[in-house]
Residue, then its C-alpha position, 0 to 999 in steps of 0.5 A: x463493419x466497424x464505424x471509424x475503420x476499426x479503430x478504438x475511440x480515443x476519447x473513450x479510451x482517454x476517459x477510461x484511462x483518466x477515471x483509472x487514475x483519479x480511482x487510483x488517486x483515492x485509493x491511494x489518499x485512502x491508504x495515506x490516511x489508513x493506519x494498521x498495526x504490527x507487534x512482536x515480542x507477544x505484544x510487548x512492542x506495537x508499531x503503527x504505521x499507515x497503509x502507504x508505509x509511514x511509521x506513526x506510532x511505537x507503543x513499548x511495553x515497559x516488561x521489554x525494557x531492559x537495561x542489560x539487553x537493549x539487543x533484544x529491544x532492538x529486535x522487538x521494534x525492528x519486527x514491529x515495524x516490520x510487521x506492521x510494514x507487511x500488513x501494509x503492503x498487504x493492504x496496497x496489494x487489496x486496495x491498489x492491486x485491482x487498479x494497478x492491473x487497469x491500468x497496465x500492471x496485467x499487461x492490458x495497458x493502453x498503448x502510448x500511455x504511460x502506465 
C-alpha cells in the first residue's frame, strides 16, 4: 500500500518541475551568450550569430565584393546567416532538447502544469 492513498507527492513533483525550469533558464542564458558561425561563398562571407538566433557579426571578404553583382553578394550573406542559423539551432536542440523533453515536450509533462 502506498502512503497517501496512491498519490504522487505534489511538492516533489512542484521541486522537480521548478529545478527543470531554472535548468531550462541557464541553459537558455548559456545560449544567449554562446556565439557560433556560418559561412558561404568558401568562406568569403561569415555570419556570427548567438546560440538563440541573434546576428552578431558579418565579416565579407573584400574578393565578394562586386560592384556589377551585388546579386550575388546578397546570396552569399543570405546562406551566411542561414548557416550560421541552423548551427544555432543545432546547438538549442543539444543544449535545450533533453530539458524540453523533462518538461513536457516528450509527452511526460505533469498534468495541471503548464509546460
Amino acid at each position: 500500500m502506498i502512503p497517501g492513498g496512491g498519490q504522487p507527492n505534489m511538492q516533489q513533483l512542484l521541486q522537480q518541475a521548478q529545478k527543470m525550469q531554472q535548468d531550462l533558464a541557464n541553459a537558455q542564458e548559456e545560449l544567449a551568450r554562446t556565439e557560433v558561425e556560418g559561412q558561404s561563398g568558401g568562406g568569403l562571407v561569415k555570419a556570427t550569430v548567438t546560440g538563440s538566433g541573434e546576428l552578431r557579426a558579418l565579416v565579407i571578404d573584400p574578393k565578394a565584393v562586386d560592384p556589377e553583382d551585388t546579386e550575388t553578394l546578397a546570396d552569399l550573406v543570405v546562406a551566411a546567416v542561414q548557416a550560421a542559423n541552423e548551427n544555432a539551432q543545432a546547438l538549442q536542440q543539444q543544449k535545450l532538447g533533453p530539458l524540453a523533453q523533462g518538461l513536457g515536450g516528450g509527452g511526460s509533462g505533469i498534468p495541471g502544469l503548464p509546460f
